[in-house]
C-alpha positions as CSV (number, residue, x, y, z in Angstrom):
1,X,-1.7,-1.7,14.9
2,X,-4.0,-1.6,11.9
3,X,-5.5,-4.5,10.1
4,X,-2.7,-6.9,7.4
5,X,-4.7,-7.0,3.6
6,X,-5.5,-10.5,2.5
7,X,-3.0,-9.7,-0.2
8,X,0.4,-8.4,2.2
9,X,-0.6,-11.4,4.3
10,X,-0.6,-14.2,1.9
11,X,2.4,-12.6,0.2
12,X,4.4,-13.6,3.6
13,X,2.7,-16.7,4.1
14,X,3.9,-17.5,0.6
15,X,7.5,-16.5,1.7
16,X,7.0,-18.1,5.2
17,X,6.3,-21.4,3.1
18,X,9.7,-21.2,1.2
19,X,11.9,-20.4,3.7
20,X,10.6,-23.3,5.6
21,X,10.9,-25.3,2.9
22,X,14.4,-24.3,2.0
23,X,15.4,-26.2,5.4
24,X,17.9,-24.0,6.4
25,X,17.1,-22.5,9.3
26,X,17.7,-23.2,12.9
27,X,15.0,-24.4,14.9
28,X,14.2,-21.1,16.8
29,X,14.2,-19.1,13.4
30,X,11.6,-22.2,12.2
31,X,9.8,-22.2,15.2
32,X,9.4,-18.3,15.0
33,X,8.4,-17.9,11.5
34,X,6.1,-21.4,11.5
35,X,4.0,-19.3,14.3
36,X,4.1,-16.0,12.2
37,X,3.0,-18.1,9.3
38,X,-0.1,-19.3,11.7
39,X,-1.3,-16.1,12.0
40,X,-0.7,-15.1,8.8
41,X,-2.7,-18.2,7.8
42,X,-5.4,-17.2,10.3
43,X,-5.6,-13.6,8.5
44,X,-6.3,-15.5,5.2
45,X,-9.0,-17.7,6.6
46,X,-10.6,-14.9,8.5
47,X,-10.8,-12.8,5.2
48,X,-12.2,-15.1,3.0
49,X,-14.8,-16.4,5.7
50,X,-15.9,-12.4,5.7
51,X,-16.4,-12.4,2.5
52,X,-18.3,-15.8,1.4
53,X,-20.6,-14.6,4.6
54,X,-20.9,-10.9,2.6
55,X,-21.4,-12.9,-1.2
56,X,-24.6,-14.7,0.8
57,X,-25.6,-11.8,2.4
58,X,-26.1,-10.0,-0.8
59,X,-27.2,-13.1,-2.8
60,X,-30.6,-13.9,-0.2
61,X,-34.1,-13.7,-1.4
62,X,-36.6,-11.7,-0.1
63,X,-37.4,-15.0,2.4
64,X,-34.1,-16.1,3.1
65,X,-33.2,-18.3,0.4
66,X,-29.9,-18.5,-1.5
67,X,-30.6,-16.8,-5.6
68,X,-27.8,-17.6,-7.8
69,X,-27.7,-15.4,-10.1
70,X,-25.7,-15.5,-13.7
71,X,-23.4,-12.2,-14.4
72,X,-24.6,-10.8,-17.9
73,X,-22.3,-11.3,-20.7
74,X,-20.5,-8.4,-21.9
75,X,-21.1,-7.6,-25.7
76,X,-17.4,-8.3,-26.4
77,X,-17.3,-11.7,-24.2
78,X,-18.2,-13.7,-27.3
79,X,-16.1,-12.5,-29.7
């Protein structure tokens, strides 16, 4: 099975959310989607971990420490 995209995964978290929320669904049907929605949620949180831990990775000074660096301004950004 090949990896779910953040985006296709919070799409259906998003939908897991509403159809809980609509409150119209037996239990089983709940109980089935609440667990999809966990590992849809789990996706998520694994994807943005990856890439805050790549953002720091590429961010480090030569010894280690954290540089935060401003993006330059495009010519047309202050217009």
């Amino acid at each position: 099975m090949s990896e779910i995209k953040f985006e296709k995964a919070m799409t259906r978290l998003e939908g897991i959310v509403e159809e809980l929320e609509r409150g119209d669904l037996n239990i089983d049907k709940s109980l089935e989607i609440f667990e999809e929605g966990i590992k849809m949620s789990r996706v998520c949180s694994k994807k943005l971990n990856e890439a805050e831990a790549k953002i720091e990775k590429l961010t480090k000074g030569k010894k280690g420490e954290l540089i935060t660096e401003l993006f330059p301004l495009d010519d047309n950004d202050d217009k």
